[in-house]
RODO-2510 file (C-alpha; in nm, 4 decimals, decimal comma):
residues 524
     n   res          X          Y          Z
     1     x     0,3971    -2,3705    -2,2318
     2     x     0,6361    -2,2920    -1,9646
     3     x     0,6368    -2,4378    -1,6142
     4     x     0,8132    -2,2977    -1,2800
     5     x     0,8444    -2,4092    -0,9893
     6     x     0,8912    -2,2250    -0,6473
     7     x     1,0281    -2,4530    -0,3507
     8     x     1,0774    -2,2126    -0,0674
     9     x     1,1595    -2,2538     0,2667
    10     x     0,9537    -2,0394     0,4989
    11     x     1,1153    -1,8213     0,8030
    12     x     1,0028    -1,9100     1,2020
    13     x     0,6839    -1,7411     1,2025
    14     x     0,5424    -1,8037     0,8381
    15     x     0,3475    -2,1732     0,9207
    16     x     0,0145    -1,9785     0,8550
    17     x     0,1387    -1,9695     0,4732
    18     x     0,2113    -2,3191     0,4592
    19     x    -0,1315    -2,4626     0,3898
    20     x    -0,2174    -2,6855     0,0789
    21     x     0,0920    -2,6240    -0,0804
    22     x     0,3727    -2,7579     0,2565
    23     x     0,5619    -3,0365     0,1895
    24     x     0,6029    -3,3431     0,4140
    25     x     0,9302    -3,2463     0,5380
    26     x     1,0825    -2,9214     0,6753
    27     x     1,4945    -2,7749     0,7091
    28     x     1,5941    -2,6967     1,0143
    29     x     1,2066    -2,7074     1,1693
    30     x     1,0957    -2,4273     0,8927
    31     x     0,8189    -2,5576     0,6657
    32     x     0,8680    -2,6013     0,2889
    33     x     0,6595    -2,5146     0,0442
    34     x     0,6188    -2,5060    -0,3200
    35     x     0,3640    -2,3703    -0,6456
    36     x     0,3959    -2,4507    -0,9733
    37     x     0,2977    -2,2197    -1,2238
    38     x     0,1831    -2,3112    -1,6018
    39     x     0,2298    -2,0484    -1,8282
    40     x     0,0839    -2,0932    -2,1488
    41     x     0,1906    -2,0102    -2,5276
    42     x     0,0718    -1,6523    -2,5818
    43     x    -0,1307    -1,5452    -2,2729
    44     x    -0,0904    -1,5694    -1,9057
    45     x    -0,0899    -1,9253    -1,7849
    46     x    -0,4419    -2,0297    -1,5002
    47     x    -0,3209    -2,2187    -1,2273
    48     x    -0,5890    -2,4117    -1,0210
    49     x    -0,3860    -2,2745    -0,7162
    50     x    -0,3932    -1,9060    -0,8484
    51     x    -0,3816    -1,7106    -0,5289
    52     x    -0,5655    -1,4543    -0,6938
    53     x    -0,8218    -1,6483    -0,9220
    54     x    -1,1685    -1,5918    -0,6767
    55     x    -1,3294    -1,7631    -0,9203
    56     x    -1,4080    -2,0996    -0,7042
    57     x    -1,4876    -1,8721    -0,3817
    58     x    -1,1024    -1,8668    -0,3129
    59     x    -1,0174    -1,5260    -0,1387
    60     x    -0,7574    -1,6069     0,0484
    61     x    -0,4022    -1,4615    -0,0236
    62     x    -0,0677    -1,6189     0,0800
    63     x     0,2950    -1,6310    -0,0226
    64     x     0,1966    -1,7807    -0,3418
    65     x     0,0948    -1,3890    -0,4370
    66     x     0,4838    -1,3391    -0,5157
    67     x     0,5801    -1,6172    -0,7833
    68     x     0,2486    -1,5939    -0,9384
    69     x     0,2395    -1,2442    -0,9705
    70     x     0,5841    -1,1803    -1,1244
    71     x     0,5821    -1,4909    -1,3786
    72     x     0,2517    -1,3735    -1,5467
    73     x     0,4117    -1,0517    -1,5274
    74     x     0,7394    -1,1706    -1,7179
    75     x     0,5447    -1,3962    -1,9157
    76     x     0,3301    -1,1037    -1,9972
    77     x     0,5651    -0,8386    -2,0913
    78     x     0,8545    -1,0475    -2,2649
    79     x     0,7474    -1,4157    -2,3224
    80     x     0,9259    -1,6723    -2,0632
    81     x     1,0821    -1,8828    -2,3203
    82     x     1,4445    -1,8766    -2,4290
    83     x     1,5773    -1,5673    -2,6257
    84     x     1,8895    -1,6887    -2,7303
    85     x     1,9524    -2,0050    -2,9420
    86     x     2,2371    -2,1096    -2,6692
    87     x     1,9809    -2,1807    -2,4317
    88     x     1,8603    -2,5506    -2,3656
    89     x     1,5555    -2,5422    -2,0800
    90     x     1,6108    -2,9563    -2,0740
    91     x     1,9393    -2,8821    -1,9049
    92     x     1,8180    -2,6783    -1,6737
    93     x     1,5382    -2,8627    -1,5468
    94     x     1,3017    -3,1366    -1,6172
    95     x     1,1414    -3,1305    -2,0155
    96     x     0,7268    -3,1867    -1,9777
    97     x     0,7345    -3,2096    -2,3557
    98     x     0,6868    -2,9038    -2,4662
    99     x     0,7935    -2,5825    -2,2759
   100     x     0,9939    -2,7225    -2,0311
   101     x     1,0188    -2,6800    -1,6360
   102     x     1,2276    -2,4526    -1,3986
   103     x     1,3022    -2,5183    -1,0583
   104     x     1,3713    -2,2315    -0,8218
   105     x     1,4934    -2,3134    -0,4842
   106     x     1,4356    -2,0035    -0,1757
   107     x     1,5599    -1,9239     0,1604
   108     x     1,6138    -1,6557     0,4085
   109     x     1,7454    -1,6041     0,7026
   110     x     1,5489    -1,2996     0,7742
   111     x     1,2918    -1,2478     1,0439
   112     x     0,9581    -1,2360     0,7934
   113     x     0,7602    -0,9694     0,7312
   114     x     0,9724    -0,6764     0,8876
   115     x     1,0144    -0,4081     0,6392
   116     x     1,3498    -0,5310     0,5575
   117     x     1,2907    -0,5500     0,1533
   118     x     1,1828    -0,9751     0,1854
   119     x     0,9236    -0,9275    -0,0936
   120     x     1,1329    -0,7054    -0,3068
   121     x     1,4094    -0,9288    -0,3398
   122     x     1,1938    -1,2397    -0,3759
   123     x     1,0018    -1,0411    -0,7047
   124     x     1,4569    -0,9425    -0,7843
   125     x     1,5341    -1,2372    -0,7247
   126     x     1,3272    -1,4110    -0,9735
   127     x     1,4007    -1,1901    -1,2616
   128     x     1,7524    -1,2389    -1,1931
   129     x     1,7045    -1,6185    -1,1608
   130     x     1,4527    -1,6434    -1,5130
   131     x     1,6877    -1,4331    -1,6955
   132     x     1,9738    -1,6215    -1,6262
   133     x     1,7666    -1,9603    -1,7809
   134     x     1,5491    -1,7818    -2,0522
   135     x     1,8053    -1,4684    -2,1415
   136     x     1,5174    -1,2390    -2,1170
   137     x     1,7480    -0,9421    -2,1030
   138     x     1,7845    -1,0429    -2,4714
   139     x     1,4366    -1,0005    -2,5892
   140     x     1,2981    -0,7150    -2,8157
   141     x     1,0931    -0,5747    -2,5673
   142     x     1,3433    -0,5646    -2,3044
   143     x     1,5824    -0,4006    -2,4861
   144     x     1,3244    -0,1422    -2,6338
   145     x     1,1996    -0,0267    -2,3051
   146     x     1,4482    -0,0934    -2,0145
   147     x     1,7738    -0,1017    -2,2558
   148     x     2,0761    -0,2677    -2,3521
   149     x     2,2933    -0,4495    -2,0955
   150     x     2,5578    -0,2305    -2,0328
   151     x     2,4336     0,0906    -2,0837
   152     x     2,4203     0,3906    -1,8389
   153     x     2,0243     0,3883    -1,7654
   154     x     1,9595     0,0439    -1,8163
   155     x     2,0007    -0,0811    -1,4527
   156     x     1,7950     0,1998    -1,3317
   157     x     1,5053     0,1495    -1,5562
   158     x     1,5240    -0,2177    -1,4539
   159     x     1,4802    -0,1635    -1,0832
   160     x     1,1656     0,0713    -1,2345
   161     x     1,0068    -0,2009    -1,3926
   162     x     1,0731    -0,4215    -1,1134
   163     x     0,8964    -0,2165    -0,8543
   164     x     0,5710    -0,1805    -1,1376
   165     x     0,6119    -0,5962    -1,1227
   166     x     0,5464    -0,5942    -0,7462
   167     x     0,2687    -0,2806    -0,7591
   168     x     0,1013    -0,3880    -1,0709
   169     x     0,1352    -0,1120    -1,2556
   170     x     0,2597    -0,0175    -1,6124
   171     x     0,6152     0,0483    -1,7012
   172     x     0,6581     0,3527    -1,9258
   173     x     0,9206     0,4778    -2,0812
   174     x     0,8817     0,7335    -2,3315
   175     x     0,6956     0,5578    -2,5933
   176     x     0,7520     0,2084    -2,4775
   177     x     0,5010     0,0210    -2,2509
   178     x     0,5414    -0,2441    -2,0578
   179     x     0,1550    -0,3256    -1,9293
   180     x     0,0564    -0,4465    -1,5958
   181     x    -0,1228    -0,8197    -1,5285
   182     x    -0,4903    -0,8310    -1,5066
   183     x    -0,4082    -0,9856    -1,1730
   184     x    -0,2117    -0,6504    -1,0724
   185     x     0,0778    -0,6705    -0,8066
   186     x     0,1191    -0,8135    -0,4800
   187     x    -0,1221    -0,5759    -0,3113
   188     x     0,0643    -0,3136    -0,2283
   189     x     0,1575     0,0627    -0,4246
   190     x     0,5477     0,0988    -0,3568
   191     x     0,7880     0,2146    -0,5627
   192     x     1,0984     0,0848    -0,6396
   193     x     1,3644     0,1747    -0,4405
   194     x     1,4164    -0,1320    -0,2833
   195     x     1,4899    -0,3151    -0,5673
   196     x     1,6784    -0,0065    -0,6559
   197     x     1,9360    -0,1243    -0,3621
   198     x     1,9185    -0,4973    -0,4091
   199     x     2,0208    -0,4146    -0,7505
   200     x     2,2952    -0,1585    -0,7158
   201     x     2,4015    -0,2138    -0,3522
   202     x     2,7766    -0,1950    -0,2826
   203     x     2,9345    -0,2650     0,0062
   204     x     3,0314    -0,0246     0,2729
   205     x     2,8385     0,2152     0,0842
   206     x     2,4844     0,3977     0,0207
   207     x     2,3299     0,5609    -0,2569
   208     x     2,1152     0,8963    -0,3041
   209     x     1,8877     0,7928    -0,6244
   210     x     1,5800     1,0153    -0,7983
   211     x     1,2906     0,7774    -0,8394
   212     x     1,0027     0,8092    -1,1210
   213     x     1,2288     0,7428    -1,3153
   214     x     1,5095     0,6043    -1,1213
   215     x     1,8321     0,7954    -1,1758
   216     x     2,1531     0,8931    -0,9271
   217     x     2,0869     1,1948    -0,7710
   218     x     2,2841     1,4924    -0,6335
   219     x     2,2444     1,8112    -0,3933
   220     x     2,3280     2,1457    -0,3983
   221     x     2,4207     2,1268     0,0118
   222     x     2,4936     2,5461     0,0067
   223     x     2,1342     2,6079    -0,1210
   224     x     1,9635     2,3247     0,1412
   225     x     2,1745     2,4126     0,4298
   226     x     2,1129     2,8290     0,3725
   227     x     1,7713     2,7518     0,3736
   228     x     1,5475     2,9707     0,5973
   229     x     1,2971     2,6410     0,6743
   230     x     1,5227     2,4295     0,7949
   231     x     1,4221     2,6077     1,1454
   232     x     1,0572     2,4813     1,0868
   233     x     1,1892     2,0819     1,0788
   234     x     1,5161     2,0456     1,2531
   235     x     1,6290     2,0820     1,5555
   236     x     1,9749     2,2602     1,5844
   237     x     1,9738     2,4094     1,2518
   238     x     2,2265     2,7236     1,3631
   239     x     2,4744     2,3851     1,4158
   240     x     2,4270     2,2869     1,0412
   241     x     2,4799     2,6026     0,9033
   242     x     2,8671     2,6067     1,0249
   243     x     2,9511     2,3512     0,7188
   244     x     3,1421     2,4508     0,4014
   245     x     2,8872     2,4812     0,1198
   246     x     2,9724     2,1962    -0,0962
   247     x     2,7727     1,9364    -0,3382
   248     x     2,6813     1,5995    -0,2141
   249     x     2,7168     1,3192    -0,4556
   250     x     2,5615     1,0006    -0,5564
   251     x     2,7831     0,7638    -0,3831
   252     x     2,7679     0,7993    -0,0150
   253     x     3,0653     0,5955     0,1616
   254     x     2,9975     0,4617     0,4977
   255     x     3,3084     0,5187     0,7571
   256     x     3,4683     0,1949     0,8581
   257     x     3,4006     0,2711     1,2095
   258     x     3,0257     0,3393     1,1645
   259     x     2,8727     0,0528     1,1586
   260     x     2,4223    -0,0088     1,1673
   261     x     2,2472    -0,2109     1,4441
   262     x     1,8381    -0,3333     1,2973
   263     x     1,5946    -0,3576     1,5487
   264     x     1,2920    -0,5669     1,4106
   265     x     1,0352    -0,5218     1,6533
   266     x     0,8395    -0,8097     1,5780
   267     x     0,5188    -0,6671     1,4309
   268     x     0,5081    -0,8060     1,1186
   269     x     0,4064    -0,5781     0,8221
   270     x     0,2974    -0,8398     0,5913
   271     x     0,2302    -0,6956     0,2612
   272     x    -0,0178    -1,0075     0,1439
   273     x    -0,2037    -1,2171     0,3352
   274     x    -0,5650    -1,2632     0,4553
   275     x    -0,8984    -1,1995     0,2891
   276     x    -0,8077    -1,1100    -0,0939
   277     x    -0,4595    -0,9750     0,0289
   278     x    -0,5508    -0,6614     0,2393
   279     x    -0,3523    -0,6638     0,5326
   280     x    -0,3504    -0,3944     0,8663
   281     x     0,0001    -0,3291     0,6924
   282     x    -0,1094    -0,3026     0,3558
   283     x    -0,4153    -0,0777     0,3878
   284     x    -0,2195     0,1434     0,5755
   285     x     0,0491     0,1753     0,3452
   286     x    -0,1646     0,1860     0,0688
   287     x    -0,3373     0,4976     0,2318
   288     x     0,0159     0,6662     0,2380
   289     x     0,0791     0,6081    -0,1177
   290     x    -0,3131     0,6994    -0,2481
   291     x    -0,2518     1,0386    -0,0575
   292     x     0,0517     1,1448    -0,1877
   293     x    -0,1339     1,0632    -0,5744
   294     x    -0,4158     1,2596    -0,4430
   295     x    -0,2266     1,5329    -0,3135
   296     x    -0,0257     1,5379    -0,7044
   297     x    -0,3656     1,5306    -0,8397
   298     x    -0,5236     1,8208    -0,6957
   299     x    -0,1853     1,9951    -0,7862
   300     x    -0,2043     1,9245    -1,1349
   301     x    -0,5610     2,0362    -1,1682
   302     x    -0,4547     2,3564    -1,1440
   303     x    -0,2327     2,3790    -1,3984
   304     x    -0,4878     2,4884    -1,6741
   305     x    -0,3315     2,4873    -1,9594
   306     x     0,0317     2,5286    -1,8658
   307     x     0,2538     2,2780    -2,0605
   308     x     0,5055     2,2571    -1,8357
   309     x     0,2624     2,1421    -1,5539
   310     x     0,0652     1,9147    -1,7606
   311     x     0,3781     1,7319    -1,8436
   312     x     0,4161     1,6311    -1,4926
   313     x     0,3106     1,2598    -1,3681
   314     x     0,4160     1,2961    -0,9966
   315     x     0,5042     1,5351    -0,6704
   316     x     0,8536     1,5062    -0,7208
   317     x     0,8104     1,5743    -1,0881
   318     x     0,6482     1,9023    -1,0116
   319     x     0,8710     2,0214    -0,7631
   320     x     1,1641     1,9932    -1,0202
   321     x     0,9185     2,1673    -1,2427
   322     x     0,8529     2,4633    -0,9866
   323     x     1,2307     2,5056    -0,9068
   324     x     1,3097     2,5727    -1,2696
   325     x     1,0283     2,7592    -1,3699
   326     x     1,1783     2,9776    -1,0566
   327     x     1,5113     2,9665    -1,1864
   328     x     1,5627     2,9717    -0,7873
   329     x     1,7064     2,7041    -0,5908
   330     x     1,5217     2,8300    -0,2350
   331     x     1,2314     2,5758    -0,1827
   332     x     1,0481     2,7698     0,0392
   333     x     0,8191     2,9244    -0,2211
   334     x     0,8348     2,6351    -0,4062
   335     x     0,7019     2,4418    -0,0713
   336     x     0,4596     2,7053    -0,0166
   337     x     0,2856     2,7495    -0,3829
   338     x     0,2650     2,3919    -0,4390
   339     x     0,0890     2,3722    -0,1166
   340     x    -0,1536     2,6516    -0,1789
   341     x    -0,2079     2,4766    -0,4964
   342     x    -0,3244     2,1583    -0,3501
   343     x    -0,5381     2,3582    -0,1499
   344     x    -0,6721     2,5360    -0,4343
   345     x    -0,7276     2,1851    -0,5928
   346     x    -0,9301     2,0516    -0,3252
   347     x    -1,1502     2,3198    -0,3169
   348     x    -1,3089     2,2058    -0,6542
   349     x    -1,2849     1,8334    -0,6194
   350     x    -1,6449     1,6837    -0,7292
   351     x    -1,5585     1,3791    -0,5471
   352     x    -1,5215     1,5687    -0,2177
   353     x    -1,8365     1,6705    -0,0214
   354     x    -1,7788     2,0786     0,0002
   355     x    -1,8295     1,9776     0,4125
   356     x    -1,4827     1,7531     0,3764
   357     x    -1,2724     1,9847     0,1690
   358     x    -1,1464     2,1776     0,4851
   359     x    -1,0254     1,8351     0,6968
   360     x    -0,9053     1,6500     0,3639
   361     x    -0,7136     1,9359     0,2274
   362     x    -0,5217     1,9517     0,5930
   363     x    -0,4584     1,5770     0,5340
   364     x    -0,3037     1,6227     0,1715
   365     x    -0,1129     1,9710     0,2351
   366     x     0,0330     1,7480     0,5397
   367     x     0,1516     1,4466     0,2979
   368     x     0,2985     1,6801     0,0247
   369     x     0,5110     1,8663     0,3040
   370     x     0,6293     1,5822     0,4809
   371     x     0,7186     1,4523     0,0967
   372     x     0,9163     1,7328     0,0362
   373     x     1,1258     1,8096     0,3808
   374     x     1,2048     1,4196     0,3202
   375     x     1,2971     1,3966     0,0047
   376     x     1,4537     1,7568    -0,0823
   377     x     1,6049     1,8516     0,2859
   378     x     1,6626     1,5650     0,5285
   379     x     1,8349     1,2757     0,3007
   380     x     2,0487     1,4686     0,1214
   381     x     2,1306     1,6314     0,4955
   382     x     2,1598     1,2898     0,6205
   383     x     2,3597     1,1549     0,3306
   384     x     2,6142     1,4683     0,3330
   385     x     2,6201     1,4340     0,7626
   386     x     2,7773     1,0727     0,6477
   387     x     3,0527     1,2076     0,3778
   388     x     3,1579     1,4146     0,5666
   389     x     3,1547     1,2414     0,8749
   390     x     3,0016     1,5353     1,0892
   391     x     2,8160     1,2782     1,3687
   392     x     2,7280     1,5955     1,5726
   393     x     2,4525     1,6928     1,3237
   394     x     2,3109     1,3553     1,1768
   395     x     2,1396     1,3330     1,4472
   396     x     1,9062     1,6413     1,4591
   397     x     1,8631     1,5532     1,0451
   398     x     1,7413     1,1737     1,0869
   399     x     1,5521     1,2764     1,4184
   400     x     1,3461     1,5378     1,2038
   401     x     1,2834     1,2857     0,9797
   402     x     1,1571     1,0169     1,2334
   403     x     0,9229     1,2569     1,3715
   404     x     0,7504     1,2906     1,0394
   405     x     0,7579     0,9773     0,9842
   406     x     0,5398     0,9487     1,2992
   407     x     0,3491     1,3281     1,3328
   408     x     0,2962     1,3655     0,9848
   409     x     0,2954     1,0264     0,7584
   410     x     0,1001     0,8567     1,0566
   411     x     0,3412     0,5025     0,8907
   412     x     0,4692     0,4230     1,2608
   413     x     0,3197     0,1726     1,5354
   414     x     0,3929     0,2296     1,9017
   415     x     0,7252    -0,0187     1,9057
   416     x     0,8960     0,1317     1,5994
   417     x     0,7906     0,5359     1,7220
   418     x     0,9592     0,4825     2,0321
   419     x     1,2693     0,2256     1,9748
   420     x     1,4518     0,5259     1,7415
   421     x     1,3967     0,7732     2,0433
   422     x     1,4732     0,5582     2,3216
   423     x     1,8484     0,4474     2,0441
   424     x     1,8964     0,8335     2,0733
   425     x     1,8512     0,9156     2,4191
   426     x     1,4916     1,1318     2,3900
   427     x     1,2418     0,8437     2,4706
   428     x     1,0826     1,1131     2,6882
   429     x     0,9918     1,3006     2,3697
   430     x     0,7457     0,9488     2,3127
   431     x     0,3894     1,0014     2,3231
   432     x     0,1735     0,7197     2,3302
   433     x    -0,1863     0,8568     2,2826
   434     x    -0,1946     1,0035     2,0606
   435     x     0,0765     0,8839     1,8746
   436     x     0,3426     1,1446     1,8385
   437     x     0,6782     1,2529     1,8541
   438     x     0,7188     1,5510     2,0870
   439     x     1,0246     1,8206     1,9424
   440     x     1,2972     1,8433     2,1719
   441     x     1,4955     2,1784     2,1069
   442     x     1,8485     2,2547     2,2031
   443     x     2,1761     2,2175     2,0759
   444     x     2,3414     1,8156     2,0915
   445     x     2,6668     1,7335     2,1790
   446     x     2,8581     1,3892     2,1599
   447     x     3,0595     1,3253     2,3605
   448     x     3,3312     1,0451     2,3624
   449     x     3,2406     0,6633     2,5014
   450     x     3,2455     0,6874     2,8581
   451     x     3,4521     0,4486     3,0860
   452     x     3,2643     0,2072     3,3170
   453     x     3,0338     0,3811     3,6282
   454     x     3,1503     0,3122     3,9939
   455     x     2,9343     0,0059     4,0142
   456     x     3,1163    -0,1575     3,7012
   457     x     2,8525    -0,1659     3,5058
   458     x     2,8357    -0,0237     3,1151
   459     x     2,7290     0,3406     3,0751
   460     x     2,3801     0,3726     2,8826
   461     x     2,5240     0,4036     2,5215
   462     x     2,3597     0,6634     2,2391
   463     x     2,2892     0,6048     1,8698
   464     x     2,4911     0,8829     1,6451
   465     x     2,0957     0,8634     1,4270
   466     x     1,8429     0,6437     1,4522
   467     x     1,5278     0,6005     1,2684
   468     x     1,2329     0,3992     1,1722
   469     x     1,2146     0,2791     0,7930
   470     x     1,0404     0,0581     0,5141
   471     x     0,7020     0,0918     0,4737
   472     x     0,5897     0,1252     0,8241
   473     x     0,2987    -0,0179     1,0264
   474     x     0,5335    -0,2755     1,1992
   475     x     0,8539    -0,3797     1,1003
   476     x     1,2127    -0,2615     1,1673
   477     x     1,4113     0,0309     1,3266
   478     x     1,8245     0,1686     1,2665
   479     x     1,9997     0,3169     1,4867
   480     x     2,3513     0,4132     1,3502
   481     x     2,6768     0,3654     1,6255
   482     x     3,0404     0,3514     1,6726
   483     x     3,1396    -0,0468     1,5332
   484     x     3,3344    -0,0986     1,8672
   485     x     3,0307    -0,0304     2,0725
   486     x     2,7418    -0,2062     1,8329
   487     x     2,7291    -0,5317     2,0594
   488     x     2,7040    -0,3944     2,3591
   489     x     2,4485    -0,1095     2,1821
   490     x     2,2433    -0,3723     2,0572
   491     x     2,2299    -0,5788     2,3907
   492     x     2,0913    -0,2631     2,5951
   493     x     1,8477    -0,1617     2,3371
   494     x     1,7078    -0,5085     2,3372
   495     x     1,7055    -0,5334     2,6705
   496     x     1,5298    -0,1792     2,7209
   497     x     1,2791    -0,2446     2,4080
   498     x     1,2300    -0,6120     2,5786
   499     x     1,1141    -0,4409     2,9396
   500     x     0,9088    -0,1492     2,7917
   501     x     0,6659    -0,3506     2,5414
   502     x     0,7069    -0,7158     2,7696
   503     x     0,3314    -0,7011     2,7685
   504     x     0,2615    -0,7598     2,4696
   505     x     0,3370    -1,0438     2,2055
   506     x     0,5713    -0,8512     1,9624
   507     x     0,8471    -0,8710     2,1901
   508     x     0,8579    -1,2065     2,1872
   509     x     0,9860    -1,2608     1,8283
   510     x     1,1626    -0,9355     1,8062
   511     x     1,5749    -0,9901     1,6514
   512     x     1,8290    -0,7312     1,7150
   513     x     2,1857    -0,7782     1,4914
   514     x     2,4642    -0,5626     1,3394
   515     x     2,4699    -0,5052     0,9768
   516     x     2,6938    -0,2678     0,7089
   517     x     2,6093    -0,1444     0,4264
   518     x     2,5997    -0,4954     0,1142
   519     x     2,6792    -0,5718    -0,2151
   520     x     2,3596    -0,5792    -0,4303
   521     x     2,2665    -0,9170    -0,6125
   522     x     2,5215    -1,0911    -0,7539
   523     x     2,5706    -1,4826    -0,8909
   524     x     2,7380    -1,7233    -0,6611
***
């Protein structure tokens, strides 16, 4: 059978990982490591190092996880061997007789563990990398469920199936199935919309995608922006209603002076790691994720025998089932009978003691809503802020969206709740215990950068948005600002983040840098 190889070179702040598998020498003082993985003829491959074989008392998870996980994946689903007749594995690495052997060489330059998509384009990454040795784009199965190269849906199915590699689950598309590894994922439930932008990136721009399946996605802005809720989740709303009704597209086209400053506060949010890979990060996220399935669940079960409902596999799937069983655009009855079905649901869960239904329906009601302001009011509000360049309302849209982040999907630590609000100007709206964002109404105002005070020093400079993201529980922060202030932006929020979390260990390894918009993955 097959053999791979991962040499990687670990980020500052990964040794822990580098146990039985470092080498003897390191780049730059960053330990390398490597795994080999032995995939055999017909089945997934056993590899004494198996991260996630417990057989031999062996619980502990590291960054092996990752190469393991998607090669007996790949293996499993399409056969890692060459699918075209041009291919010779000899030439690409060294022949062990039979299979052959790959090499695959990694590095990064970013900080690790920091919600900044590391995993997801480590599991891209080695698609991209196989497939360009083995041609598994070319297989039958491939081209059966994911599609052709070339056509329309074929890159969106792809990220798909790349985000069920890294969660473990099956890909399924209409008939065809692509099944999950008896080893599962990497630990964690996410979906795929990081690979989504690794894939499809482009530079100086952004994209609003659908996910379940992945698709591009576009808003009716006169039917969001008219719509009586908005008062219930944004600040300022009177200010958003003053723009022409108009429809926001896929592509969303960053202004060239607009530029992103990433705050990584130096909690790491390590997906895998640790006692059979559960990690603070992990079970936290994982919480998140069970929740939202829970909520869909208790939704669906009261759907008797309605096709239309029983045809529906997710929350987003049954809110586009709602709004056109409506035949109404206006999502506040949608919101609100979706809710009251949840609520409905709970009250007859079996697993639920009757004592619990009251708290845990709260809890699920909670995650649904949050779900749907996100996802159906404040990106496209966000995205459409962007087009059309209207910087005096992001800010109200991504700061309603922050503050469920923190209030409502409970995803944020201390550091990442308060380094968006402090970016914007409202740290005072921070509450430490309990967590929270406190609302801040009024109508917002920017003004133009102001010149240097009488004692010649810079005036306090404000984030147009600014906003936790990723998966939470540590990680990073963006704050969106004028390109000829970003330096100086990034120096005082540093500086300010530095002196108000000094005490404790985070700040130490926290990175603050300037960024745009990327290309997605491409061959060098």
């Amino acid at each position: 059978g097959m053999k791979v190889t991962i040499v990687s070179v670990l980020p500052l702040g990964m040794e822990h990982h580098a146990t039985t598998t470092a080498a003897l020498y390191k780049v730059e003082g960053r330990p390398v490591v490597y795994h080999t993985i032995h995939v055999k003829d017909g089945k997934n491959g056993k590899d004494k190092n198996d991260p996630k074989d417990t057989s031999e008392g062996n619980n502990t998870v590291d960054w092996t996880i990752y190469p393991t996980a998607v090669i007996h994946r790949l293996h499993q689903n399409f056969g890692l061997f060459p699918h075209s007749d041009g291919v010779n594995i000899s030439s690409n690495g060294s022949s062990d007789g039979d299979g052959g052997h790959i090499f695959i060489a990694l590095s990064s330059n970013l900080p690790p563990a920091s919600g900044l998509s590391t995993s997801s384009a480590f599991v891209t990454g080695l698609f991209l990398v196989l497939d360009s040795h083995l041609c598994l784009k070319k297989s039958n199965p491939y081209r059966s469920a994911i599609g052709e190269v070339g056509d329309d849906d074929t890159i969106y199915n792809l990220s798909t199936y790349l985000g069920n590699v890294e969660n473990g689950r099956d890909y399924i598309n209409g008939s065809a199935i692509l099944k999950g590894t008896v080893q599962g994922g990497v630990g964690t439930f996410g979906g795929s919309e990081d690979h989504a932008a690794i894939l499809m990136g482009r530079k100086h721009e952004m994209r609003l995608l659908s996910f379940c399946p992945t698709r591009p996605a576009c808003f009716d802005m006169d039917s969001i922006i008219n719509e009586a809720m908005l008062s219930d989740i944004i600040d300022d709303e009177d200010n958003l209603k003053q723009l022409a009704p108009s429809t926001q597209e896929s592509y969303v086209r960053l202004s060239p002076d607009l530029t992103f400053v990433i705050a990584y506060s130096g909690a790491k949010a390590e997906k895998a790691g640790g006692a059979d890979g559960a990690t603070e990060a992990s079970i936290g996220y994982n919480s998140a994720s069970e929740l939202a399935r829970k909520a869909f669940d208790a939704y669906y079960s009261m759907g008797g025998d309605n096709e239309g409902v029983s045809a529906t596999q997710t929350l987003a799937d049954a809110i586009r089932w709602e709004r056109n069983a409506s035949n109404s655009n206006n999502g506040h009855p949608i919101k609100e009978r979706i809710s009251n079905r949840i609520k409905s649901g709970v009250s007859v869960m079996k697993e639920v003691a009757p004592s619990d239904r009251e708290e845990y329906s709260t809890a699920l009601v909670q995650r649904f809503r949050q779900f749907y302001d996100e996802t159906e009011y404040l990106v496209p509000l966000a995205a459409h802020a962007i087009s059309s360049q209207r910087y005096d309302w992001i800010g109200p849209v991504v700061d309603a969206s922050h503050r469920g982040a923190v209030n409502a999907l409970k995803n944020q630590i201390g550091e990442t709740a308060w380094l968006p609000l402090w970016a914007r100007g409202k740290e005072e709206c921070f509450s430490a215990t309990p967590l929270s964002v406190v609302r801040q109404k009024g109508v917002e105002t920017m003004s133009p950068p102001k010149p240097l005070n009488a004692t010649n020093q810079p005036s306090r400079i404000k984030a147009l948005a600014a906003s936790a993201f990723g998966a939470g529980f540590g990680g990073s922060c963006w704050a969106l600002v004028y390109r000829h202030q970003a330096q100086e932006f990034a120096e005082q929020w540093q500086n300010a983040y530095e002196a108000k979390f000094l005490a404790k260990k985070n700040s130490n390894s926290a990175q603050f840098f300037i960024t745009d918009p990327g290309p997605g993955a491409f061959c060098v």
